[in-house]
Structure formats: structure tokens, C-alpha cells
N, C-alpha and C positions, 0 to 999 in steps of 0.2 A: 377492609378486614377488621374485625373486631381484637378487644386485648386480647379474649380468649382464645380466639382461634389464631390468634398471633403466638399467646404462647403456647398452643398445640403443635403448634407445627415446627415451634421452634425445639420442644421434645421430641418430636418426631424424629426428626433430621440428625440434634445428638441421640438420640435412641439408636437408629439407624448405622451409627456412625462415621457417620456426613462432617465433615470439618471443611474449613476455607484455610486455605494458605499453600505455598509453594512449596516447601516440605514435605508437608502433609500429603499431597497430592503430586508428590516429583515426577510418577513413573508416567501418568495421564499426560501430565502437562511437557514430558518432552518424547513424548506420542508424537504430538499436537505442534511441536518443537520441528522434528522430522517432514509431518506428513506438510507442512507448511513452507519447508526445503524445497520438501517436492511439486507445491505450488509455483514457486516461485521460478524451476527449475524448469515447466512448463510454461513460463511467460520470456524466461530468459533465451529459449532456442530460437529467438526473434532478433533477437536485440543484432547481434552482427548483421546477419544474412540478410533478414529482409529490405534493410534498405539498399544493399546491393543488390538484391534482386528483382527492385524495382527499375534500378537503374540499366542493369544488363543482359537481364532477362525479358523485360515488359518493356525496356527504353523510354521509360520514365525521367525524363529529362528535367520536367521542371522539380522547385519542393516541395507546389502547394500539389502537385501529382502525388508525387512520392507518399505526402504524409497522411493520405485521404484512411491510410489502414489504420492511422490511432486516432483519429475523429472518429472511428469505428467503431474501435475498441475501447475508446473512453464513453463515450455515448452511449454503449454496451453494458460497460461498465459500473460506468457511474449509477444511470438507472438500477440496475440487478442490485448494487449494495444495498440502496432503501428499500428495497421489496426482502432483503435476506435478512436483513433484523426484524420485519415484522414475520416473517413467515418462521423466525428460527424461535422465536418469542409464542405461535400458533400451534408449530408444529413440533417445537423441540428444534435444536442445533442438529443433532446427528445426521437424522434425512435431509439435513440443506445439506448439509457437508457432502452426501452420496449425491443426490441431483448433479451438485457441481462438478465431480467427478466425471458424471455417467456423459453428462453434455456435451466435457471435452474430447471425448472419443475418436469425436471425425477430424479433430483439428489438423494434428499431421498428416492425413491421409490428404485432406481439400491441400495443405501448403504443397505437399510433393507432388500430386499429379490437378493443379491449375492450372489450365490453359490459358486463361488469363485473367487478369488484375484484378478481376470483381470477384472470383473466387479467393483471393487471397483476402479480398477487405470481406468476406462472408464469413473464411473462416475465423480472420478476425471479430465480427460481431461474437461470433460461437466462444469465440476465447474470453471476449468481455465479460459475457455471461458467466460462464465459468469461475472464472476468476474472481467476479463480484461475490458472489456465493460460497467459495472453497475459502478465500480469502478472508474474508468479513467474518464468517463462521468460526475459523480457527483463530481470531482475535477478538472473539466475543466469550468463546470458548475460556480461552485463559483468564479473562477476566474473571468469570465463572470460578472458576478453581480457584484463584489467590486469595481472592478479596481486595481490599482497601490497602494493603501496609506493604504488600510490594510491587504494587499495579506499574512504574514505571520499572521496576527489573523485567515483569513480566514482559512489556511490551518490548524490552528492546532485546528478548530473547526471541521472541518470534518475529518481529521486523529483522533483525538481523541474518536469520536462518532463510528467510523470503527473499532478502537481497543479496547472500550470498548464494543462496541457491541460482540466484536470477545473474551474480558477475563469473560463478562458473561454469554455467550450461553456455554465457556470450564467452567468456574464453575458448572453450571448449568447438563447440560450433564454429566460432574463426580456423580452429585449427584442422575440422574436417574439412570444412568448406576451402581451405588451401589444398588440403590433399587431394580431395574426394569430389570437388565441384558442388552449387549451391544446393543442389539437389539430387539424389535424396537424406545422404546421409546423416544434415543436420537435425533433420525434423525426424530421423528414425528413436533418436536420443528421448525428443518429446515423448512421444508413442512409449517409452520404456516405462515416462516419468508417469503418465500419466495409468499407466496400469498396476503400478506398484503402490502411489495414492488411492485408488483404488480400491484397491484390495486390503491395505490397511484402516480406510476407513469404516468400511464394511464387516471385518472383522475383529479390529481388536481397537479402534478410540469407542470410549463410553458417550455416553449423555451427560448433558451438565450444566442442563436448566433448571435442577432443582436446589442447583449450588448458589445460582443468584436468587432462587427464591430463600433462600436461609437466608441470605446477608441482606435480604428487603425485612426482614423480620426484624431485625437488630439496626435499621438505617436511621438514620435522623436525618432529615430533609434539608437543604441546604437554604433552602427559601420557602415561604410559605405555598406558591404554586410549583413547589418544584418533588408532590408528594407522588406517589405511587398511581395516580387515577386520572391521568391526562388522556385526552385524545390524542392520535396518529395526528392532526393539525396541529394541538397548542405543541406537541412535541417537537415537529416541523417549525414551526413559531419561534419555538426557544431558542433551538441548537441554530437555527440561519441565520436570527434578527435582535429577538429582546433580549436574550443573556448576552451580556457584555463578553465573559469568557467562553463563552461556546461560540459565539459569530465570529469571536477574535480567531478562533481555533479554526474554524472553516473557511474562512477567507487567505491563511497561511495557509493551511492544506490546497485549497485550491491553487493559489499562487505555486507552493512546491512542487505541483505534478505538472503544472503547465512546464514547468524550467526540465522535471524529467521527460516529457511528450519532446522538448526540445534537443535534449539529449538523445533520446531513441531515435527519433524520426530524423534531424537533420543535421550532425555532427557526422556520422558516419559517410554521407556524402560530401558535408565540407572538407573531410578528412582526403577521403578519396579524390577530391577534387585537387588538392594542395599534394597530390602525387603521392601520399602515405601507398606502403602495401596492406592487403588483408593480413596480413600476420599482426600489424601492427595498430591496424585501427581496432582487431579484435582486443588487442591489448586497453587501447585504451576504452573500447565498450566495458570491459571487463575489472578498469581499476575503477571508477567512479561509484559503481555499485557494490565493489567488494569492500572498500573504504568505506563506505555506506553502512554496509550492512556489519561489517566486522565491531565500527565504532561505537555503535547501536551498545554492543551488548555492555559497555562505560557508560553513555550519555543518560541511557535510560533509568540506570541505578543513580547514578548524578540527580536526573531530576529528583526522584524519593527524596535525595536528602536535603538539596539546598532550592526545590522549587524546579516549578515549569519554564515561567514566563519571561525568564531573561537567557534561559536555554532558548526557548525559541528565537527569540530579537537575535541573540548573537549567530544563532545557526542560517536566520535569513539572510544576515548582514554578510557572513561568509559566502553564501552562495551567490550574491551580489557579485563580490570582488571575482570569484570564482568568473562567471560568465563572462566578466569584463575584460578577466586574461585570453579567454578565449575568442570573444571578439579583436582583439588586438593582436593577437598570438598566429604567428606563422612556421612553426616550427615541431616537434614531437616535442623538444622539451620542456617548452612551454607549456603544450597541449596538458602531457604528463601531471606535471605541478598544478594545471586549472583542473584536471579529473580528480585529481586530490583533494583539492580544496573542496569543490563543489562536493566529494561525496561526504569530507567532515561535516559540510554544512548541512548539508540534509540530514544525515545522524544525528545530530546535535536537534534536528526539529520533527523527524519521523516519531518517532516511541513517545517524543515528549507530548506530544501532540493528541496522541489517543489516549496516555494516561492521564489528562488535564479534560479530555470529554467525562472518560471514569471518574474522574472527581465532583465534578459537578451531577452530573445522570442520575438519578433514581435508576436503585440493583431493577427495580421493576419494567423500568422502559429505558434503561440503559443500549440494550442491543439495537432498539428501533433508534436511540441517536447517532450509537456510532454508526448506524447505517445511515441517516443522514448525513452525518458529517463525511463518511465515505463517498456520500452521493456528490458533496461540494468539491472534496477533495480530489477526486479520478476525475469528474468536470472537468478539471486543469489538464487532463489530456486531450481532451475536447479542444479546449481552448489554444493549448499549445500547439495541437496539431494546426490549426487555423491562422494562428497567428503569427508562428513562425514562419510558416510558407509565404506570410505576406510582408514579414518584418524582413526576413532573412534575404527575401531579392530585393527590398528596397531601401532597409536601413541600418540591416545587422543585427546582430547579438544585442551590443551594447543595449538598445529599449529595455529590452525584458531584466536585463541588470539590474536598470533603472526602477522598475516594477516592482522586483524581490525585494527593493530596499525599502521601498514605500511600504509594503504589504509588512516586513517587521518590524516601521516606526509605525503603522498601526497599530501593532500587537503591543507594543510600548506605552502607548498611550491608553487605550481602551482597555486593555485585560486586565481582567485583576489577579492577583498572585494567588495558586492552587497548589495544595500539596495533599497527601494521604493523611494528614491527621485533620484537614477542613476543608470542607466543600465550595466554602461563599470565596 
């Protein structure tokens, strides 16, 4: 793009009057806030039930059985996020946001009336998809809108709203599923969530592609290949391998979700196994991600001011200790205190984590990284589904401890310190 048509556009946009910033743009961005609740709200009607319902429904006996539904759904997943930044970058944000919507349709219906197991890990792929897309969209989405100067408030406004959505549809859902039996009544909740995103997305969230094209007008590049005019590879290249702070950033995301694939998939049956009732394992489904996501909306203002990168190390470190208690832990009270921790931990490295990609990303090909970094990131439910099943009958929890802490003295070592006022 030449100067001139740089500062055209950038008359344009103030002509128009187009502004970046959270203020600026409050009502959009806790749209976007909501409709991202109701994301999460849709991944959360899982989190209790179905691993019970592998267990006493389908007699899924073993973990590596049980957890075949989030090697599903992150494999689902993962892939859909790098295909959603390039298509929301193609086609506009909005239409991904509706796609993902419209996909999840069948999801409640295939959980409540499967006959068996493979319909549940299908309608799982179907959620992955989903989820990659509605997900990724509404965190590319606020970047969009803020700009630069309060990208980690933003992120831990909308992580937090997703993970609260997601520990009280798993409360909630425990608590039908006590009254009302596994099925139907939890996934009718889904069905609500998903028609109401729906419908708000389609009628009242805007567009908000031309918001990061205004802040590509005013960006100044943080390295010399790191300008507006990459290919979908050197992009790829960047955020997995050569930047030291984007590979740092993807290899803790990925490690994080493997720890939460571990939480979803095989706590609930370790729970059950150690005689807990469903009242109480829905409790603890339901504290790990509500600490999560409530902490979010601290940690991520936190990073803005004093940096990403040792938010992250400390948050890995926590969720270390966390897993540790729960490998060794035979008790609810224990349990309780290790849901705790682990959900500080991940607060502490969820929101930091995608505003430390915004730092670094060119506004131009920003959405195509976070969707790679999404793609490395949900990976970890891949991973965790797989690994767990093989850790958990032969060596425990304790390993993957071992793993998180490795994965934030790599972040210690390799990354380099990002905040909103510098990119390198």
C-alpha cells in the first residue's frame, strides 16, 4: 500500500467515524462479550455429563475409551481455528461468526438421541468446528475494536465471559443431570444457548474488519519481516517457529489445553471413581473454569501494565503445582483447592497469551496468527486427550505436572518481554 492510499484510508475511516478503542466502541464489544458467554455456554453442557455418560451409558470403561470425544473435538477444533482467521480476513468476521453458529445446530439433538459412542464423538467433531469459528471470530473480533492499548483488558473480558459461560452451563448441567437423568435435559440448555447466539449474531454484532484495517494504517512493524505482506506460510513460519515470542506463546497454549483436555476428559471419572457424587463432581467441573474465567477479567488488565511474559511462567508454574495436588489428592478437599489453583493458573496465562500474539502480529495478518496459534493451542486437546488416557492408567497425573512446568521455563528462557506500547 502506498503513503497515499495509506493516508486515504486513513481519512476515510476518521471521516466515517471509525475510532479503535474500548470506550469508543463499548456497546459492540460487550455484544461480542455476551455472544461469546454463549459460546462458551455451548461447550460447557459437556463438561459434567459427558464423561459420565461414557461411563454409564455406553460402559466405557476404560480413559483412553472415554476420551476419544476430545481428540475429536480438538482435532476439530484446532484445524477450524487456522482456516477461521484466514476466511474471517477473506470474507469479513461476521459470516464466520454466523457459519459457526448455524453448524452447531445438530449438536444437542445427535448428544440426546445417540445410540451410540460414535455419534457422540461426531457430534463432537461438529462442535469443534463450531467452536473454532464462533470462538476465534469473537477474539479476533475485539482485537478489532480496541486496538493496541488495551488488548490484554480486552482479552480477559472475553476469555473470561467463555469460561464462565463454560463453569456455569458444567454447574448447571450437574445439577439437571442429578434431577433429571443424563439425558435429555442437559443438552436441551445447549439447544437454547445456541439459538440465542444465533440470532444475535445475525442481527445485531457488526463487522469489524475495517477496524483492523485502520490500525494496519498507523502500525509500525515490529521487525522488518514482520510487515503487512506475508504469505499464509511465512505467517505459519512465524507464529509456530522463527519468532521467539510467538513459538513461546504456542507451545504454552498448546501445553495449557492439553492440562484442560485433562480436566474435561478424565477428572470427572477419576472423581467418580474415588466415590464423589454427581452433585459434587459437577462442583468441581464447575470451580476450575469459573476461577478461570472470573480471574481473567484481573490477570489480563495485569498483563497491559506490567508485561505478558512472566504472567505467563508464573501461571504455568501454578498449574504445575495444581495437577500435582490432584495426582496425590484423595479427598473433595484437596480436589477443591487443586481446582482452584489450576483455574488461577490458567487465568493468569489464558488472555495473556493472545494479547502477547496481538503484540507482536501485524493488524493485517493478525487474525490468520491468532488462528494459528489457536490451531497449536486446542492441538492440546488433541494431545491431552491421547495422553492422558495413556498417562492416567499407567503413570498419573503427576507426568503432565512435570510437562506444564517445563513448557513455562521455556517461556522464561525464549520469550521476549511484550506489552502494548512495543511489539519486539
Amino acid at each position: 500500500m502506498t503513503s497515499g492510499n495509506t493516508n486515504s484510508l486513513r481519512q476515510q475511516r476518521h471521516g466515517n467515524g471509525m475510532t479503535l478503542g474500548l470506550r469508543q466502541n463499548l456497546a459492540q464489544f460487550m455484544l461480542l462479550v455476551a455472544v461469546n458467554a454463549l459460546v462458551g455456554g455451548t461447550l460447557g453442557q459437556e463438561r459434567t455429563v459427558l464423561p459420565l455418560l461414557a461411563g454409564q451409558v455406553f460402559h466405557l470403561d476404560l480413559y483412553t475409551s472415554a476420551l476419544t470425544y476430545i481428540l475429536a473435538f480438538g482435532l476439530a477444533k484446532a484445524g477450524t481455528n487456522y482456516f477461521a482467521g484466514t476466511l474471517s480476513d477473506r470474507y469479513g468476521r461476521k459470516p464466520v461468526l454466523i457459519a459457526g453458529w448455524i453448524i452447531a445446530l445438530p449438536v444437542p439433538l445427535m448428544l440426546i438421541l445417540g445410540p451410540s459412542w460414535g455419534w457422540i464423538v461426531a457430534a463432537n467433531v461438529i462442535l469443534g468446528v463450531s467452536q473454532g469459528l464462533t470462538w476465534s471470530t469473537t477474539v479476533v473480533m475485539k482485537m478489532d475494536l480496541v486496538g493496541p492499548s488495551k488488548r490484554g483488558l480486552a482479552m480477559g473480558l472475553n476469555e473470561a465471559a467463555g469460561y464462565l459461560g463454560v463453569a456455569g452451563t458444567a454447574l448447571a448441567t450437574g445439577y439437571i443431570a442429578a434431577n433429571y437423568g443424563l439425558r435429555p435435559g442437559p443438552f436441551l440448555l445447549g439447544a437454547a444457548y445456541i439459538a440465542l447466539g444465533l440470532g444475535l449474531s445475525v442481527f445485531a454484532v457488526k463487522e469489524t474488519r475495517d477496524h483492523a484495517r485502520l490500525e494496519a494504517a498507523n502500525h509500525t512493524a515490529a521487525h522488518a519481516d514482520a510487515h503487512g505482506e506475508l504469505s499464509n506460510r511465512e505467517i505459519f513460519t512465524l507464529t509456530s517457529f522463527r519468532d521467539k515470542s510467538l513459538s513461546s506463546v504456542s507451545q504454552a497454549g498448546m501445553v495449557n489445553n492439553l492440562n484442560d483436555g485433562l480436566a474435561w476428559g478424565l477428572f470427572p471419572v477419576l472423581f467418580a471413581a474415588a466415590g464423589l457424587t454427581i452433585e459434587k463432581i459437577g462442583i468441581l467441573a464447575a470451580v476450575y473454569p469459573a476461577v478461570w474465567g472470573a480471574a481473567q477479567l484481573v490477570t489480563g488488565a495485569l498483563s497491559d501494565k506490567y508485561g505478558r511474559k512472566w504472567l505467563i511462567v508464573g501461571g504455568m508454574l501454578v498449574q504445575a503445582a495444581a495437577l500435582g495436588m490432584i495426582a496425590v489428592g484423595q479427598d473433595f478437599g484437596i480436589w477443591l483447592t487443586a481446582a482452584v489453583l489450576l483455574g488461577l493458573g490458567t487465568a493468569m496465562v489464558y488472555p495473556t497469551l493472545l494479547a502477547a500474539i496481538g503484540d507482536v502480529a501485524h493488524p493485517q495478518w493478525r487474525a490468520r496468527s491468532v488462528g494459528i496459534y489457536r490451531l497449536w493451542r486446542d492441538g492440546g486437546f488433541a494431545v491431552g486427550a491421547l495422553l492422558s488416557g495413556i498417562i492416567a492408567d499407567a503413570f498419573g497425573v503427576g507426568v503432565v505436572a512435570g510437562l506444564t512446568a517445563l513448557s513455562g521455563t521455556l517461556v522464561a528462557i525464549r520469550m521476549r518481554g511484550t506489552d502494548h506500547h512495543r511489539t519486539a
